[in-house]
DOVEXSE-423467 format. One record per atom (N, C-alpha, C): residue number from 1; residue in three letters; chain; atom name; y, x, z. Coordinates in pm, 1 decimal, always signed. Layout:
# DOVEXSE-423467
SITE, NUM, ALA, A, CA, Y, X, Z
...
//
This chain:
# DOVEXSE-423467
SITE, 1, UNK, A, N, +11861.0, +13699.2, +16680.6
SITE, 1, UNK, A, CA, +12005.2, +13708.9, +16679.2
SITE, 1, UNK, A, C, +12060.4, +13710.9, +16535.8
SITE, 2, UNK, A, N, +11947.2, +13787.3, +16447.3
SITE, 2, UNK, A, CA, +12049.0, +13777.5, +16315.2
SITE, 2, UNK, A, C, +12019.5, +13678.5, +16262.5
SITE, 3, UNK, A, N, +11920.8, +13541.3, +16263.0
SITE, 3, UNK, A, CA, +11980.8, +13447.3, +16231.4
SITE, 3, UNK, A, C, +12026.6, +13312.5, +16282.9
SITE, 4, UNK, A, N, +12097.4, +13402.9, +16382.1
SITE, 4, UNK, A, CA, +12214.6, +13276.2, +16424.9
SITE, 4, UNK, A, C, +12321.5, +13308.0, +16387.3
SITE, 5, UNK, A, N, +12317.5, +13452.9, +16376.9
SITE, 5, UNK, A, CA, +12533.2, +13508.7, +16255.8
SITE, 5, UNK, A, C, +12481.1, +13489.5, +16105.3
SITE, 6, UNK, A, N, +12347.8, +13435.8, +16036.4
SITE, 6, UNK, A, CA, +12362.2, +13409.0, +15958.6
SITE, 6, UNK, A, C, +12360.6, +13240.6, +15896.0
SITE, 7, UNK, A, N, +12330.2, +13129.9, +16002.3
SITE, 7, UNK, A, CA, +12372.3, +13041.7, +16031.2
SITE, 7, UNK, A, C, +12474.8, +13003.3, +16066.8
SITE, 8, UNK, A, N, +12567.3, +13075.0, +16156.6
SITE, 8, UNK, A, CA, +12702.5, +13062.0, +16165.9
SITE, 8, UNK, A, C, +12805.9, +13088.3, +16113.6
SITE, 9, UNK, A, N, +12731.3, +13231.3, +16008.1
SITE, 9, UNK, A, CA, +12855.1, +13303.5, +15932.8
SITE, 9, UNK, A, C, +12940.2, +13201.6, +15841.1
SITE, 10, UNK, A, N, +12895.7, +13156.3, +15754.2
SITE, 10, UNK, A, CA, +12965.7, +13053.7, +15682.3
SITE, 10, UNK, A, C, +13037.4, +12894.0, +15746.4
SITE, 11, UNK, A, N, +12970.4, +12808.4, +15843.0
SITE, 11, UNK, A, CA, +13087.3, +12759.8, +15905.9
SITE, 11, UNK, A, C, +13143.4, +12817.4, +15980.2
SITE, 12, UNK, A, N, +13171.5, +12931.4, +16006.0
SITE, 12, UNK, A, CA, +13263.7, +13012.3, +16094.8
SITE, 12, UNK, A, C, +13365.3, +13031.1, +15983.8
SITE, 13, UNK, A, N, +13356.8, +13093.4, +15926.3
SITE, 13, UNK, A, CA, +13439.9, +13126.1, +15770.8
SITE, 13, UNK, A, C, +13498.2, +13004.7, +15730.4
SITE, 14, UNK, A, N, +13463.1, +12890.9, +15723.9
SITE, 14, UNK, A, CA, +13483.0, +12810.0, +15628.4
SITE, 14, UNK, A, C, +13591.4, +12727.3, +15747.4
SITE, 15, UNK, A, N, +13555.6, +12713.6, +15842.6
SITE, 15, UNK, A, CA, +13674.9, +12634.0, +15938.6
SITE, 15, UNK, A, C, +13819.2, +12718.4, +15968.4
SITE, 16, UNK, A, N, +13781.0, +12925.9, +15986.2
SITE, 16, UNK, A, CA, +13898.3, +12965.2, +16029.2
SITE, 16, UNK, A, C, +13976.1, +12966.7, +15870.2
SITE, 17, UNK, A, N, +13887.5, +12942.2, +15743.9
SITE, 17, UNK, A, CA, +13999.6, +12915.4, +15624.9
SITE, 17, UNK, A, C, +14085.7, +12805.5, +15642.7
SITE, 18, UNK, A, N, +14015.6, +12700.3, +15722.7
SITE, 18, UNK, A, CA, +14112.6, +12550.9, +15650.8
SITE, 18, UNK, A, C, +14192.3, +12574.1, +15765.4
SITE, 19, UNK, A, N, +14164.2, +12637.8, +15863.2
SITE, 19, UNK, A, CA, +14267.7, +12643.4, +15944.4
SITE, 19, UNK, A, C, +14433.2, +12719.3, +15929.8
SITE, 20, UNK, A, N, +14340.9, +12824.0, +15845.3
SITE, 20, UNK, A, CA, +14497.3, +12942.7, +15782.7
SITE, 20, UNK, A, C, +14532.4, +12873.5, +15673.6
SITE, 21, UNK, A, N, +14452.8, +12797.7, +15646.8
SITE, 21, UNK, A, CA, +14536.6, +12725.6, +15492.0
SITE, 21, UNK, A, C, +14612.8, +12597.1, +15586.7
SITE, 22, UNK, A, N, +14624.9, +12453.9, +15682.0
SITE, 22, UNK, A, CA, +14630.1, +12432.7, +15736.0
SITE, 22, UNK, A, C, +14754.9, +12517.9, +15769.2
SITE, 23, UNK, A, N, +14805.7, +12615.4, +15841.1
SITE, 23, UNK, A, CA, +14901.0, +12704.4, +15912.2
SITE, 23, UNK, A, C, +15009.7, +12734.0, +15775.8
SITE, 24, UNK, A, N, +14924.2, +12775.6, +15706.2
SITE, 24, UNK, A, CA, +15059.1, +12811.9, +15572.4
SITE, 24, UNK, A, C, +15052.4, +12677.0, +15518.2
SITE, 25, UNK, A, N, +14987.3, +12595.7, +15475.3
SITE, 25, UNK, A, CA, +15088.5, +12506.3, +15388.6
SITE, 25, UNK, A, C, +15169.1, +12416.7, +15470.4
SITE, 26, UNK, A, N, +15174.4, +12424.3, +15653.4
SITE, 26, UNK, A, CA, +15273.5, +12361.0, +15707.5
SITE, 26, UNK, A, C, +15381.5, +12431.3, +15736.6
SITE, 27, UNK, A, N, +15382.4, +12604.8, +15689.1
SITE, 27, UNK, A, CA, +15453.8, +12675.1, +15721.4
SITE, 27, UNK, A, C, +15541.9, +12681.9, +15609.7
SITE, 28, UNK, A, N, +15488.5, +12663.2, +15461.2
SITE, 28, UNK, A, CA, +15545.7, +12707.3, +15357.0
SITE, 28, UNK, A, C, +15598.6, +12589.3, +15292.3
SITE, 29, UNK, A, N, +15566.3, +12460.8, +15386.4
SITE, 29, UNK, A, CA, +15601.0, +12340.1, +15293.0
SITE, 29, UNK, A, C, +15729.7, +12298.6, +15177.9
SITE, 30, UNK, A, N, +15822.9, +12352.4, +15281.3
SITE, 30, UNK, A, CA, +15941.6, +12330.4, +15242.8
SITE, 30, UNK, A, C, +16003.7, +12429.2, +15123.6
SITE, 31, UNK, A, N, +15938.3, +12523.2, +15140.4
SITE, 31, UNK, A, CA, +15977.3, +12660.1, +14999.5
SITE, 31, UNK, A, C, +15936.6, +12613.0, +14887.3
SITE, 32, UNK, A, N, +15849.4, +12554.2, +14865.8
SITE, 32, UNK, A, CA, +15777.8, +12499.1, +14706.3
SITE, 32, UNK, A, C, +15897.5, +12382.6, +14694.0
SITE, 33, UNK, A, N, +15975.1, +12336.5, +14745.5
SITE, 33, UNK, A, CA, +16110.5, +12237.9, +14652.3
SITE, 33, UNK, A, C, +16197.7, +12316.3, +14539.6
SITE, 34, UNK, A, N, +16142.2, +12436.7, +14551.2
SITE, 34, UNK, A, CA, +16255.8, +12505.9, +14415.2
SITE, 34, UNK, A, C, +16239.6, +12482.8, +14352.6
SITE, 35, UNK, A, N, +16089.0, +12428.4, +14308.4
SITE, 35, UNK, A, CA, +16031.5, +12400.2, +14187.6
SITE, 35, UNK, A, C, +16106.9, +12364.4, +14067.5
SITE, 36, UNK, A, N, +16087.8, +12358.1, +13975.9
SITE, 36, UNK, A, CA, +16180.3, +12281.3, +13825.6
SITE, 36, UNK, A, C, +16298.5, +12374.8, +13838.2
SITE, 37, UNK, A, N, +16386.4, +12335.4, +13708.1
SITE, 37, UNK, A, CA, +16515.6, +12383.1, +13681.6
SITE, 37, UNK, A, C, +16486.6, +12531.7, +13631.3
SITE, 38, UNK, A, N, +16386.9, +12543.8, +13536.0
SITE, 38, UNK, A, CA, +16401.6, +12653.3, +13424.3
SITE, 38, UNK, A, C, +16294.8, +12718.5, +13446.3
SITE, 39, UNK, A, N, +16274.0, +12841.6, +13384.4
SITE, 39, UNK, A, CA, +16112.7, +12870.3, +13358.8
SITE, 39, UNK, A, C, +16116.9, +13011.0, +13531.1
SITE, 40, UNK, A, N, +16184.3, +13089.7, +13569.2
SITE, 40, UNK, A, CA, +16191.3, +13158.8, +13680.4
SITE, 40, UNK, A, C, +16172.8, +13088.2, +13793.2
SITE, 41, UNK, A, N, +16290.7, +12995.4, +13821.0
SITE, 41, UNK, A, CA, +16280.0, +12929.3, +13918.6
SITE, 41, UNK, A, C, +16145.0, +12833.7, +13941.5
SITE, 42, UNK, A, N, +16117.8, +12773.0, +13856.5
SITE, 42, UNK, A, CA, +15972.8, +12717.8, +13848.2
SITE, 42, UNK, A, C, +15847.7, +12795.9, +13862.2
SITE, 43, UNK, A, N, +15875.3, +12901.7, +13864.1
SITE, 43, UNK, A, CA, +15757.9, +13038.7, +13830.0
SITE, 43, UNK, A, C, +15772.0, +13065.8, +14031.3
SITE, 44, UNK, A, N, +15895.7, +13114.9, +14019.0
SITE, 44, UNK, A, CA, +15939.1, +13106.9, +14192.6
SITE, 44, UNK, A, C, +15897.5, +13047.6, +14264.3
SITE, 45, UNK, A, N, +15932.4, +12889.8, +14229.2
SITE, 45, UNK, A, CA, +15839.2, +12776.0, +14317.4
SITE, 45, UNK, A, C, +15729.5, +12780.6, +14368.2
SITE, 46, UNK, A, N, +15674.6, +12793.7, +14237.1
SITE, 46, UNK, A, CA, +15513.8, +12789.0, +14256.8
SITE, 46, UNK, A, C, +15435.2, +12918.7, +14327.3
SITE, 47, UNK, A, N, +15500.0, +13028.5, +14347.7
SITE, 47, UNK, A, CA, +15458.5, +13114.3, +14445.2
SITE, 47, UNK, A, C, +15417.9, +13066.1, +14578.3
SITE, 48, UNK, A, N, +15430.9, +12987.9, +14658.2
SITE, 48, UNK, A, CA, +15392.3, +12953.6, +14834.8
SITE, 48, UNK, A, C, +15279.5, +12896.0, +14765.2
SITE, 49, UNK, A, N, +15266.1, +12814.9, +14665.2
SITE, 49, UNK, A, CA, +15117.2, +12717.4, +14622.2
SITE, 49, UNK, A, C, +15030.0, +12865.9, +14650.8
SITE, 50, UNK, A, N, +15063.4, +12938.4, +14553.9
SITE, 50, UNK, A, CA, +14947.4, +13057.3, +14479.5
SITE, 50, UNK, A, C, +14966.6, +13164.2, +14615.0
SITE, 51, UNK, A, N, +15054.9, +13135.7, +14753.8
SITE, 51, UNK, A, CA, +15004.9, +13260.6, +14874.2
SITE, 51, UNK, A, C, +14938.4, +13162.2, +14939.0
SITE, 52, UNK, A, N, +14923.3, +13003.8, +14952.9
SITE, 52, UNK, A, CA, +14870.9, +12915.5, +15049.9
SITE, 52, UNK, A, C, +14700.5, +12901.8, +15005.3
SITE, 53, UNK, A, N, +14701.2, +12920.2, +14879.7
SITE, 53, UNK, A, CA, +14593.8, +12923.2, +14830.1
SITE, 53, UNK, A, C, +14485.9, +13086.2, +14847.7
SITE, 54, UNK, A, N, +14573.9, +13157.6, +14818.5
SITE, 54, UNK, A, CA, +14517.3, +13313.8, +14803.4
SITE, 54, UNK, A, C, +14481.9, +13348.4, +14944.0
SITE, 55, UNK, A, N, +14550.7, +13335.0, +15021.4
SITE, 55, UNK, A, CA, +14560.4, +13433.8, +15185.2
SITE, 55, UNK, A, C, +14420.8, +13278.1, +15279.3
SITE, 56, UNK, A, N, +14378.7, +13217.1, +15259.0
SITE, 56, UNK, A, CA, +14254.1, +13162.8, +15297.4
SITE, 56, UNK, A, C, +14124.7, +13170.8, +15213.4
SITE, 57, UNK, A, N, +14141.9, +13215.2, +15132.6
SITE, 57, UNK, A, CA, +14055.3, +13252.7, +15072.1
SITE, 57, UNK, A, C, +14004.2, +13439.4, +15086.7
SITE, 58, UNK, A, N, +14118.3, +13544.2, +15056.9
SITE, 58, UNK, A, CA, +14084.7, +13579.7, +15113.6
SITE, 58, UNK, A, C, +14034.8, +13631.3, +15260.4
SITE, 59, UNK, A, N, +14057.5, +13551.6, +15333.9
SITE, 59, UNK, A, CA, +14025.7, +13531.6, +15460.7
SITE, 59, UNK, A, C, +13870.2, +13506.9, +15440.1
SITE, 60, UNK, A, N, +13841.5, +13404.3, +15407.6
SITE, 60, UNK, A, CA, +13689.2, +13378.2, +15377.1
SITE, 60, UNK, A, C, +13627.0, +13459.4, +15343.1
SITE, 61, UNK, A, N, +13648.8, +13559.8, +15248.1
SITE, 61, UNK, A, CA, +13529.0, +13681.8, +15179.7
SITE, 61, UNK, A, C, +13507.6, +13788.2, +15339.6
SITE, 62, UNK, A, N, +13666.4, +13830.2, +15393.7
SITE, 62, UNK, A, CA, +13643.0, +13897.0, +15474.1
SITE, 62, UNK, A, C, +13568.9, +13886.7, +15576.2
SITE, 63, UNK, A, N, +13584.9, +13776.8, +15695.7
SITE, 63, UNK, A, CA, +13564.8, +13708.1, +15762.7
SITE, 63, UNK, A, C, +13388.4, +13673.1, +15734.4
SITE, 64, UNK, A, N, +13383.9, +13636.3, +15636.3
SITE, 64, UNK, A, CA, +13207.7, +13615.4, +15633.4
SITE, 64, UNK, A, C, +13118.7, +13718.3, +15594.9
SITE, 65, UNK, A, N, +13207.8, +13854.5, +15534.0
SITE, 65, UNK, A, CA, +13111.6, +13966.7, +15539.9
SITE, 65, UNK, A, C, +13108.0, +14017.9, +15683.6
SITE, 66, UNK, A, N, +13242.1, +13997.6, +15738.3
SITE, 66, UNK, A, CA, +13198.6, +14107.8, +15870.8
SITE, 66, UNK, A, C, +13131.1, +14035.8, +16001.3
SITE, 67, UNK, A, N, +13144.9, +13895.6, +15995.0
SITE, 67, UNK, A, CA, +13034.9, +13789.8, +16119.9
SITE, 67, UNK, A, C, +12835.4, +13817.5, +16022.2
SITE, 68, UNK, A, N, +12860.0, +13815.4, +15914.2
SITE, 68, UNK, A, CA, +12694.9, +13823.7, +15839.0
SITE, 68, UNK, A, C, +12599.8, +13961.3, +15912.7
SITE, 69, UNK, A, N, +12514.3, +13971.9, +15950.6
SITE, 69, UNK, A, CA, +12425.3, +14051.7, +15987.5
SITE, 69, UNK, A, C, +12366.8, +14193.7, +15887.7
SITE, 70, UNK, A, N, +12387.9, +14129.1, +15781.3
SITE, 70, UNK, A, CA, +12336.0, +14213.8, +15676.4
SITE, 70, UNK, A, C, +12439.0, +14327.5, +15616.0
SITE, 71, UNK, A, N, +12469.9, +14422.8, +15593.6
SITE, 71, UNK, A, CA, +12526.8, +14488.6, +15533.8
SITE, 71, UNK, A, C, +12533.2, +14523.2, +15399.8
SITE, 72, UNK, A, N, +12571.7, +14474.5, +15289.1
SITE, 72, UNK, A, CA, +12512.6, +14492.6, +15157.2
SITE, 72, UNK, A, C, +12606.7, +14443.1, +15024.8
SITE, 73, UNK, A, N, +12614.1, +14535.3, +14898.2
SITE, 73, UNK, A, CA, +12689.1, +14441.6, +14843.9
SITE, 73, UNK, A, C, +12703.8, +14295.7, +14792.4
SITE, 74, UNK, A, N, +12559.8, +14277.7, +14819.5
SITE, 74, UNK, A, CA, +12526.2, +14181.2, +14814.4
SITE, 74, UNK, A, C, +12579.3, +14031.1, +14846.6
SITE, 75, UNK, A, N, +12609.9, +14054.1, +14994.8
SITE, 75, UNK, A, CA, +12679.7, +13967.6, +15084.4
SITE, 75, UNK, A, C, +12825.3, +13961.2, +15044.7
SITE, 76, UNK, A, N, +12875.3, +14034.0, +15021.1
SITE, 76, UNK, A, CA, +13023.8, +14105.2, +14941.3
SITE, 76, UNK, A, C, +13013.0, +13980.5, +14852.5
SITE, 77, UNK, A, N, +12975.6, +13990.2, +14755.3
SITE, 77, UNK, A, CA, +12970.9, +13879.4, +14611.4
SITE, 77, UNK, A, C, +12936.5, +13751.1, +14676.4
SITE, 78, UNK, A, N, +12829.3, +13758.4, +14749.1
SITE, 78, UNK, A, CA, +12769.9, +13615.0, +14797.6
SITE, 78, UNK, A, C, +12930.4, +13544.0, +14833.0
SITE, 79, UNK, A, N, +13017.8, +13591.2, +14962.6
SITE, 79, UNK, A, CA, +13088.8, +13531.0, +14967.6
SITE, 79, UNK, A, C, +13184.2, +13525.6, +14904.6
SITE, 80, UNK, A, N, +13224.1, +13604.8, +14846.6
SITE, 80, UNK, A, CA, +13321.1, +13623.1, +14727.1
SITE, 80, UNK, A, C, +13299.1, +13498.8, +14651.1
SITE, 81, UNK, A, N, +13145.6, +13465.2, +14573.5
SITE, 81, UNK, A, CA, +13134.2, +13296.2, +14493.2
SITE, 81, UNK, A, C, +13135.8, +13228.5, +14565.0
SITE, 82, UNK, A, N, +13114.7, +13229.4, +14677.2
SITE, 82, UNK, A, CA, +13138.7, +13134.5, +14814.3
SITE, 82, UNK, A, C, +13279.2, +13033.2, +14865.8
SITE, 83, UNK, A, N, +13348.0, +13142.5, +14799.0
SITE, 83, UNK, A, CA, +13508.3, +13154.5, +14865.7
SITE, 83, UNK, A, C, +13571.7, +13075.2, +14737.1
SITE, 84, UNK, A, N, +13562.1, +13078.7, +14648.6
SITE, 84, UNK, A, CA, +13552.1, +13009.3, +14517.6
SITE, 84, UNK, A, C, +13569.1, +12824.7, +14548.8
SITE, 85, UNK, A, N, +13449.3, +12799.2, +14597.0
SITE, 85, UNK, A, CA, +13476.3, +12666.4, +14609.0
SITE, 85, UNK, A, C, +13491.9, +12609.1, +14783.2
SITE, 86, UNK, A, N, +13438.7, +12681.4, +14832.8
SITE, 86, UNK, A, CA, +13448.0, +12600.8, +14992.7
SITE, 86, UNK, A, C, +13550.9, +12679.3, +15072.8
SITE, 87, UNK, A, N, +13687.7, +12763.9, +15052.9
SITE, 87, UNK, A, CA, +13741.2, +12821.4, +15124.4
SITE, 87, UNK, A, C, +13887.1, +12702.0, +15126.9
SITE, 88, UNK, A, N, +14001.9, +12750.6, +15197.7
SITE, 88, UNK, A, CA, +14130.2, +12701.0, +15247.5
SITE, 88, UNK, A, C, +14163.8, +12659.5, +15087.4
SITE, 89, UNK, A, N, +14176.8, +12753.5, +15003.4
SITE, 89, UNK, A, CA, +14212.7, +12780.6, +14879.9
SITE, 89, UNK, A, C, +14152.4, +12671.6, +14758.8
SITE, 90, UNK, A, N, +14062.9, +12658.4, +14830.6
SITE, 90, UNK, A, CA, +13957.8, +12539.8, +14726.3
SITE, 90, UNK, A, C, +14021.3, +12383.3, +14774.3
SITE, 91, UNK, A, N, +14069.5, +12345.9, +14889.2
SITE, 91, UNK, A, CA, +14101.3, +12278.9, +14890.7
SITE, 91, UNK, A, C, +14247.4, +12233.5, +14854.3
SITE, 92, UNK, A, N, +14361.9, +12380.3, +14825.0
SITE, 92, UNK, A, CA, +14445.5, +12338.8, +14781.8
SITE, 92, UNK, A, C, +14437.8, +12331.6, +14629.1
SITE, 93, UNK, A, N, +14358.9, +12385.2, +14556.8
SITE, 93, UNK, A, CA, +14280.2, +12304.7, +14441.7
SITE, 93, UNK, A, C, +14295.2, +12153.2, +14415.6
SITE, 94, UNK, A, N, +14185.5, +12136.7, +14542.8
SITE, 94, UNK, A, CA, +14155.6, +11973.9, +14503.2
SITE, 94, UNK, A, C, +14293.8, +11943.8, +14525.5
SITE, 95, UNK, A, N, +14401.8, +11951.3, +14610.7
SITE, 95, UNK, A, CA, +14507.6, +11884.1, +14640.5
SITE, 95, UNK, A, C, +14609.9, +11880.8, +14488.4
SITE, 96, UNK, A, N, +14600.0, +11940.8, +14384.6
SITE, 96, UNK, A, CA, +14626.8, +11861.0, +14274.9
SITE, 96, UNK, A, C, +14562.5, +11838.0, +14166.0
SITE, 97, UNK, A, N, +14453.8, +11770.3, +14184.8
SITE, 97, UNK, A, CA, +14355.0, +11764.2, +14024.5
SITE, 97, UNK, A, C, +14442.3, +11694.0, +13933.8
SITE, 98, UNK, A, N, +14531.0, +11597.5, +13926.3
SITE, 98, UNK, A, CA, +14584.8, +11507.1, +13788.1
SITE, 98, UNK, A, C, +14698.1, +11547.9, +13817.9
SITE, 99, UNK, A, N, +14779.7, +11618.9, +13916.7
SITE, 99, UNK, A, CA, +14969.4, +11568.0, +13942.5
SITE, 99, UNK, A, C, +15018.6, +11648.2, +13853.8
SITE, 100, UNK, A, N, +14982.3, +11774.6, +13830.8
SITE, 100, UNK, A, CA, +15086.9, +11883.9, +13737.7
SITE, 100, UNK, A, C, +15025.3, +12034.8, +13728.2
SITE, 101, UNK, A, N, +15011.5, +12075.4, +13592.9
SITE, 101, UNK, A, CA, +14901.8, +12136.5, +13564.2
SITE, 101, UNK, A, C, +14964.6, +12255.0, +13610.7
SITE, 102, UNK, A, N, +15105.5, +12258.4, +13640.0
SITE, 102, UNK, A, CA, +15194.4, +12422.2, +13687.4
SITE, 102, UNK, A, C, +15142.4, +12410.0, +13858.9
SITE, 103, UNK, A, N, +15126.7, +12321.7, +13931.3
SITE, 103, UNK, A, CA, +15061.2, +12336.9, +14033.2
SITE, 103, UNK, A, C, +14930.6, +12360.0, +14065.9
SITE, 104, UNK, A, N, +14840.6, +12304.7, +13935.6
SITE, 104, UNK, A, CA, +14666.6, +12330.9, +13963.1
SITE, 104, UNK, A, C, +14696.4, +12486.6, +13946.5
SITE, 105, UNK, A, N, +14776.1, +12531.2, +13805.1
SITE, 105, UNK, A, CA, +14682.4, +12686.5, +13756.9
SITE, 105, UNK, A, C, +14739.3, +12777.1, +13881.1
SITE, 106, UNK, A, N, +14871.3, +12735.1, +13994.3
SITE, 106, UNK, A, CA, +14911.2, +12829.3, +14053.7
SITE, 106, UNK, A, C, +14808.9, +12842.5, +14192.4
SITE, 107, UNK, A, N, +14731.1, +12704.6, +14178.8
SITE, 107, UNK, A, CA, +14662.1, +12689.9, +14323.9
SITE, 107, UNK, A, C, +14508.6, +12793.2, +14242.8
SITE, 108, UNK, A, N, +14469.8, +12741.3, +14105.6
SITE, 108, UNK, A, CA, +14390.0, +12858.3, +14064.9
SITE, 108, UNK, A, C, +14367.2, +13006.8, +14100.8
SITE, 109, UNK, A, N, +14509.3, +13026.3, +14025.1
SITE, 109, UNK, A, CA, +14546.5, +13173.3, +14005.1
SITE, 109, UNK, A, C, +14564.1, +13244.0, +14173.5
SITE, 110, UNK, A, N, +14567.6, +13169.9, +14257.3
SITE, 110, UNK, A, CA, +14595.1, +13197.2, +14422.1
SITE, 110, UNK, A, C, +14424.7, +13213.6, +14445.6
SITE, 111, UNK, A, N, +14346.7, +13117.1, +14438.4
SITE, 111, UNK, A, CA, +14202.8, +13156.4, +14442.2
SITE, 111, UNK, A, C, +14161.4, +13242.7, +14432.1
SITE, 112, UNK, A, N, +14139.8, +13297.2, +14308.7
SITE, 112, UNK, A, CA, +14080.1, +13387.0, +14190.3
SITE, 112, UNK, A, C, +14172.3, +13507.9, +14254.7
SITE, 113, UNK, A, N, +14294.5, +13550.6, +14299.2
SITE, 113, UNK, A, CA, +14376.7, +13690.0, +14321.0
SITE, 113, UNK, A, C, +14315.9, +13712.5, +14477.5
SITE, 114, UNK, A, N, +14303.8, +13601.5, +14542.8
SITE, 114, UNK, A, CA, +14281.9, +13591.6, +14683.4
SITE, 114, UNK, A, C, +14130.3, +13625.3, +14699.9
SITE, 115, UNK, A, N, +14026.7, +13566.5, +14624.4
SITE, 115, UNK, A, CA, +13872.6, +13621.0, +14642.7
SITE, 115, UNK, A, C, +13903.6, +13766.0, +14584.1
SITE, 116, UNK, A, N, +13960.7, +13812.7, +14529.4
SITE, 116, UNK, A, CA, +13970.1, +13943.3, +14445.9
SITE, 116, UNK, A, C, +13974.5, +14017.6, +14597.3
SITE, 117, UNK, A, N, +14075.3, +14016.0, +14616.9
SITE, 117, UNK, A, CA, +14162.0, +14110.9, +14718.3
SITE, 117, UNK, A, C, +14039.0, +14090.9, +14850.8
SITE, 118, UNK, A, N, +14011.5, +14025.3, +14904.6
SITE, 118, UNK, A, CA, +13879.6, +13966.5, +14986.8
SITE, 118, UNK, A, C, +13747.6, +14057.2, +14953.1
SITE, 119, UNK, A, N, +13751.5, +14032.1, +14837.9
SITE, 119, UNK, A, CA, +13640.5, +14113.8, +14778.0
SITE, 119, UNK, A, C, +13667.6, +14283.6, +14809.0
SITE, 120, UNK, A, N, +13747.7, +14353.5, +14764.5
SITE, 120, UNK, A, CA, +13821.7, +14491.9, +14743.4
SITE, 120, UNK, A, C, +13850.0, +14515.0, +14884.5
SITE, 121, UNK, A, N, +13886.6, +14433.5, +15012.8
SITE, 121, UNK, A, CA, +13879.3, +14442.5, +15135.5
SITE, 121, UNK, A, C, +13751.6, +14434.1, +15192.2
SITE, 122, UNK, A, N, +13691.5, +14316.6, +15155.7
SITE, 122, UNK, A, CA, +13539.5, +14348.2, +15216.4
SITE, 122, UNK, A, C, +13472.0, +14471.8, +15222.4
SITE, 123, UNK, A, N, +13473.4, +14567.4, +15058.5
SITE, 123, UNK, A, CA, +13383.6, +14673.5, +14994.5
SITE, 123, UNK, A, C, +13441.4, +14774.5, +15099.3
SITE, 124, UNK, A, N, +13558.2, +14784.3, +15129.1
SITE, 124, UNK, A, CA, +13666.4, +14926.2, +15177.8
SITE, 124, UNK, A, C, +13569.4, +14909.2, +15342.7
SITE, 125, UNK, A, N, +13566.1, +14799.5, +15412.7
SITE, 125, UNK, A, CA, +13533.3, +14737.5, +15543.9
SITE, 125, UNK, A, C, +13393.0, +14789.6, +15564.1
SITE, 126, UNK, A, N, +13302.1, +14762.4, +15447.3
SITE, 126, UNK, A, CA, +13125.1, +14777.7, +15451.6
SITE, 126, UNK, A, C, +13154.1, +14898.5, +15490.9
SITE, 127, UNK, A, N, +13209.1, +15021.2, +15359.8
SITE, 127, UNK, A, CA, +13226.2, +15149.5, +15340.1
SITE, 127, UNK, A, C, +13266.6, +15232.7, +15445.7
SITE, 128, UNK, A, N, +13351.7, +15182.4, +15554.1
SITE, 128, UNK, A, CA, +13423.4, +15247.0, +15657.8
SITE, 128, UNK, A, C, +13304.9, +15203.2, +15767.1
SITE, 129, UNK, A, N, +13234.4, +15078.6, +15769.0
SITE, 129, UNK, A, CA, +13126.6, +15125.5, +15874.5
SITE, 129, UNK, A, C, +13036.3, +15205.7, +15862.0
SITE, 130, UNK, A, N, +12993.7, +15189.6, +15731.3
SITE, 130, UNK, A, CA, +12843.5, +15292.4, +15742.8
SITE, 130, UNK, A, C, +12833.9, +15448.7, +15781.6
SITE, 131, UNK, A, N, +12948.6, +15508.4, +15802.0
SITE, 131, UNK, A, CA, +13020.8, +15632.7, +15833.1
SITE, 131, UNK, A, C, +13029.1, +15662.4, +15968.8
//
């Protein structure tokens, strides 16, 4: 049994990300037009990039520590670098490699805050079972 949740854990993870990423960027599409017209409003804009990016990703850290069999911090980090490149978040990455570098660093900076928080949720999650 434990390794079929550890065969599954990661495409399990990795489909319900593109799916929540998928859900918000058809949800949030229309909010990222504020974009331009001064340094706030542009900062503004780019917020739905950096929650469409963040909230599937962390989805991924969580989601694949608590389907994984193993309990450990181990698994914590594993998916945490995991979540990095193959989560919802990674793909809104790729969705601007050349167009505009205020959209890559916000789809970045959504990654990187989103495995964080994933991460800091996972540890709280391990901690409250072993009790």
């Amino acid at each position: 049994m434990k390794a079929i949740r550890w065969i599954l854990s990661f495409p399990i993870t990795v489909v319900l990300s593109v799916v929540a990423w998928m859900l918000l960027s058809e949800a949030l599409s229309g909010v990222d037009l504020t974009y331009g017209g001064g340094f706030w409003r542009s900062v503004i804009g780019l917020c739905p990039i950096a929650i469409t990016a963040a909230v599937p990703t962390s989805l991924f850290v969580v989601v694949g520590v608590a389907i994984a069999p193993s309990q450990g911090r181990k698994v914590c980090f594993v998916f945490f670098g995991l979540s990095l490149l193959f989560s919802g978040g990674g793909i809104e990455l790729l969705r601007f490699p050349e167009i505009d570098q205020g959209f890559w660093f916000a789809a970045a900076s959504g990654i990187v805050v989103g495995a964080l928080f994933g991460l800091a949720f996972a540890h709280r999650l391990q901690s409250r079972s072993k009790t």
